[in-house]
C-alpha positions in Angstrom: 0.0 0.0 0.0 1.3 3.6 -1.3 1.8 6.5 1.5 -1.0 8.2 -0.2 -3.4 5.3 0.3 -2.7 5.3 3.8 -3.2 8.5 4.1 -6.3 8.7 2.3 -7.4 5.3 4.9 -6.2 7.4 7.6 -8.7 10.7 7.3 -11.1 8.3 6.0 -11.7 6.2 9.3 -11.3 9.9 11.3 -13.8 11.0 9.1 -16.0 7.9 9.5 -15.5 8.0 13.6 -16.6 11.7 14.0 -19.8 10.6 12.4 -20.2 7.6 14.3 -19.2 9.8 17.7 -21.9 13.1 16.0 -24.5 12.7 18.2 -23.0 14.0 21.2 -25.7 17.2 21.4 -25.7 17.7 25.1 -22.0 18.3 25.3 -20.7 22.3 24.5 -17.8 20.3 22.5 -19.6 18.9 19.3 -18.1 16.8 16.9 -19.0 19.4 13.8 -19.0 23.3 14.1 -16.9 26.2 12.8 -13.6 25.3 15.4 -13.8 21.7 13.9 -13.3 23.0 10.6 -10.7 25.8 11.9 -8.8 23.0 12.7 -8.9 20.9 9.9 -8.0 23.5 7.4 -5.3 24.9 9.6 -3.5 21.3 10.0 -4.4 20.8 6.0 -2.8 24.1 5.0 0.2 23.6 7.4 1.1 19.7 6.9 0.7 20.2 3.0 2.3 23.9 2.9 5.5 22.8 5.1 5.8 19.2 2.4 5.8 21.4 -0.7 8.1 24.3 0.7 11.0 21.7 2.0 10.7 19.9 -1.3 10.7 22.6 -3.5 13.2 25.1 -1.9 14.9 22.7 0.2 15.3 20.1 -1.7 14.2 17.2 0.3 12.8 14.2 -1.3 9.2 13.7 -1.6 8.8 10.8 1.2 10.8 13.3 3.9 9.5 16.2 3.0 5.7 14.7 4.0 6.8 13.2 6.8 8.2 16.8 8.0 5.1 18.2 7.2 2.6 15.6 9.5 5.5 15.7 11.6 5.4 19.3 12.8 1.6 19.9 12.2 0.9 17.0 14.7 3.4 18.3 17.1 1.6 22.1 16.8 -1.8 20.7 17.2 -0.8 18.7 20.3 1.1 21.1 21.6 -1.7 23.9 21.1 -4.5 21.2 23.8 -1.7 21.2 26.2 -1.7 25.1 26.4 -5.6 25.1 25.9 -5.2 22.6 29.0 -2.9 24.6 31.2 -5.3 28.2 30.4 -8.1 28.8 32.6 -11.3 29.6 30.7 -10.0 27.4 27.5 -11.0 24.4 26.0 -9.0 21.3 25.5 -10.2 19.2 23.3 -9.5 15.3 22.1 -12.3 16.3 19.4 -9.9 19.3 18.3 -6.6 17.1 18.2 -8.9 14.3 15.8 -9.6 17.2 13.7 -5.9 18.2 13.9 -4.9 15.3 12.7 -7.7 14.0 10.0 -6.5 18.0 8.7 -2.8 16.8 9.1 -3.4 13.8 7.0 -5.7 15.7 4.0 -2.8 18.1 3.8 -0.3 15.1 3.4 -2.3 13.3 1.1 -2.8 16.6 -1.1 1.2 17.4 -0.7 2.2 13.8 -2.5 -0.4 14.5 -5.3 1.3 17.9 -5.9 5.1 16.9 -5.3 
């Protein structure tokens, strides 16, 4: 199996969990909404931005280059719920780090089509 089919089976089952998990209504932090999406696109535009840039004007080879790019996204997401975590009044959020990485994982997959 190609890295991009992986990655592809990867947001696919994220994707297919979040539904499954969607009908958590009672609970202030929902599966779907406009900070769900905030994160995906954010992790998408960073994962994928970050593989392009190192193998275009760094020169790293299209494998390293992706893996530099989930790499760091997953480490900024994670590291972003631990500082949600230590402020008082913010939200921490295992949703937010799924979306994080389904995001990280689009990014990469649209990175290796591109490279």
């Amino acid at each position: 199996m190609s890295s991009v089919s992986k990655i592809f089976l990867v947001v696919f089952v994220i994707l297919l969990l979040a539904q499954q998990s969607s009908a958590d209504n009672g609970n202030r932090d929902r599966w779907f909404g406009k900070d769900k999406f905030q994160h995906f696109t954010v992790s998408a535009f960073y994962s994928g931005g970050i593989a392009i840039v190192a193998n275009r004007h760094f020169g790293m080879e299209k494998d390293s280059s992706i893996i530099l790019g989930v790499g760091v996204t997953i480490s900024l997401g994670g590291a972003k719920e631990i500082y949600d975590r230590s402020r008082p009044g913010e939200t921490s959020s295992i949703k937010d780090f799924i979306w994080d990485i389904g995001g990280v994982a689009a990014g990469g997959l649209l990175a290796a089509l591109i490279i």
